[in-house]
Structures are given as structure tokens and as C-alpha cells.
N, C-alpha and C positions, 0 to 999 in steps of 0.2 A: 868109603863109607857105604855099608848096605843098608836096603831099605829094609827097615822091620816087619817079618814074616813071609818073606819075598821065597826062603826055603821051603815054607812049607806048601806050596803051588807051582815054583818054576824053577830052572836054576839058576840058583847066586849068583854064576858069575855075570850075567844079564840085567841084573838088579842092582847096577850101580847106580850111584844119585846124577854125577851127572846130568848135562841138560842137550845129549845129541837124541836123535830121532829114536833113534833104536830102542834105547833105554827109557825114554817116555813112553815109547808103546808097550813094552814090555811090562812096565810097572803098573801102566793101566790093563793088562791083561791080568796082572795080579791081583789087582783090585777089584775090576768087577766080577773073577770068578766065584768066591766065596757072596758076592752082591747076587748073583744072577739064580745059584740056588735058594737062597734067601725068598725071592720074587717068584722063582715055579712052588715053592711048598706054601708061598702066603696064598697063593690063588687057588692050590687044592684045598686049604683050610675052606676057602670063599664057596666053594663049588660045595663042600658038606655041609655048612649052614643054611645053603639056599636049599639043599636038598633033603636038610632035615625041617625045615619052614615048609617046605610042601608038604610034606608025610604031615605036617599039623593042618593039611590045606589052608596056608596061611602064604598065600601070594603075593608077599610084598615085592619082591620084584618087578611085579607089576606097576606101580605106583612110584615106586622111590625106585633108582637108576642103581644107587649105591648101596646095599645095604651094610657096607662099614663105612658109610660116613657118620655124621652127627646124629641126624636123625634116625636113621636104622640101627644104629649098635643103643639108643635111648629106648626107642623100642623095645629091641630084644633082651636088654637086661632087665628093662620093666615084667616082661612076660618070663623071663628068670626068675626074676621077685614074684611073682603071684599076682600080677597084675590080668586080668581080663576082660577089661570092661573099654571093648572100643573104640569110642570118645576120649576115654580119659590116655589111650594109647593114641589116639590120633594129636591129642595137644601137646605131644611133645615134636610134632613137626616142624622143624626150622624152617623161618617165614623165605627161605630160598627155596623151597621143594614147590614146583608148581603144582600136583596134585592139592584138590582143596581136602579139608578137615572130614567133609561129609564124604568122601571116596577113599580115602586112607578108612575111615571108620567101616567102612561096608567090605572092605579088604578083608580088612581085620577078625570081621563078625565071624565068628567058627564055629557058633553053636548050628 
């Protein structure tokens, strides 16, 4: 039995199911190649949103660690939507972000 897609990264005859050493590493090499570009082009996307948030001078970096977690991607589709008003951007901060409401808000401010 071969593992499903195993041709299209390594060769077959390596990609038997099997359970000896070889063939476990081998099937994990097939598996996280296709995983590991996945993880370099999500982090370029990361790096052009942080870099189009600055061209707004809009530093949230500073403030939130993540900005694709909960709170920054809420943010930034608010400011998507037409939102610009602050405060009403700082209350969508999940109560886990240690920055307070009034320093996300002065982040924010871009006028």
C-alpha cells in the first residue's frame, strides 16, 4: 500500500505504509514539505500587512504582539469596513491583550 501523494514530493518506492524507521521518516518528510511552504508564504503575507499598517502610520504592532490573532485581524477588518473612530477600534480588544483600551486608542489615532 502507498501513501496518498507520496509521488508527488518523493519517491514511491519509500512511501510504503509500513511501520520500520525508514519509512516513517520518509512519509514525514513528505508531509511537512508541502506544510513548510505553506508557513514561509503565511509569514510573507504577515510581513505585508504589518508593512501596509505602517504606510497608514498605524503601529499596531506595537500594542498587540499578533496582529492575526483575535484582536488584530477584528481590528483590521473593521478599518476594512470604514471604521475609524479609535475607541470604537480599541473595544474590540480581547480582554487577554495586556495593552489597556486608552493605548490601543492613541495607536490607533491617525489623524
Amino acid at each position: 500500500m502507498i501513501a496518498s501523494g507520496c509521488s508527488n514530493y518523493t519517491h514511491t518506492a519509500y512511501c510504503r505504509v509500513p511501520s520500520d524507521r525508514k519509512t516513517k521518516y520518509v512519509f514525514f518528510v513528505v508531509i511537512s514539505a508541502p506544510r513548510d511552504s505553506l508557513i514561509k508564504s503565511a509569514s510573507t503575507h504577515v510581513q505585508r500587512m504589518q508593512k501596509a499598517l505602517i504606510q497608514m502610520n498605524l503601529h499596531l504592532h506595537k500594542v498587540i504582539s499578533d496582529i492575526t490573532g483575535n484582536t488584530g485581524m477584528a481590528i483590521i477588518r473593521a478599518i476594512v469596513a470604514g471604521e475609524r473612530d479609535p475607541h470604537s477600534l480599541a473595544a474590540l480588544k480581547d480582554p487577554r491583550i495586556k495593552s489597556s483600551n486608552t493605548e490601543i486608542a492613541l495607536i490607533l489615532d491617525w489623524r
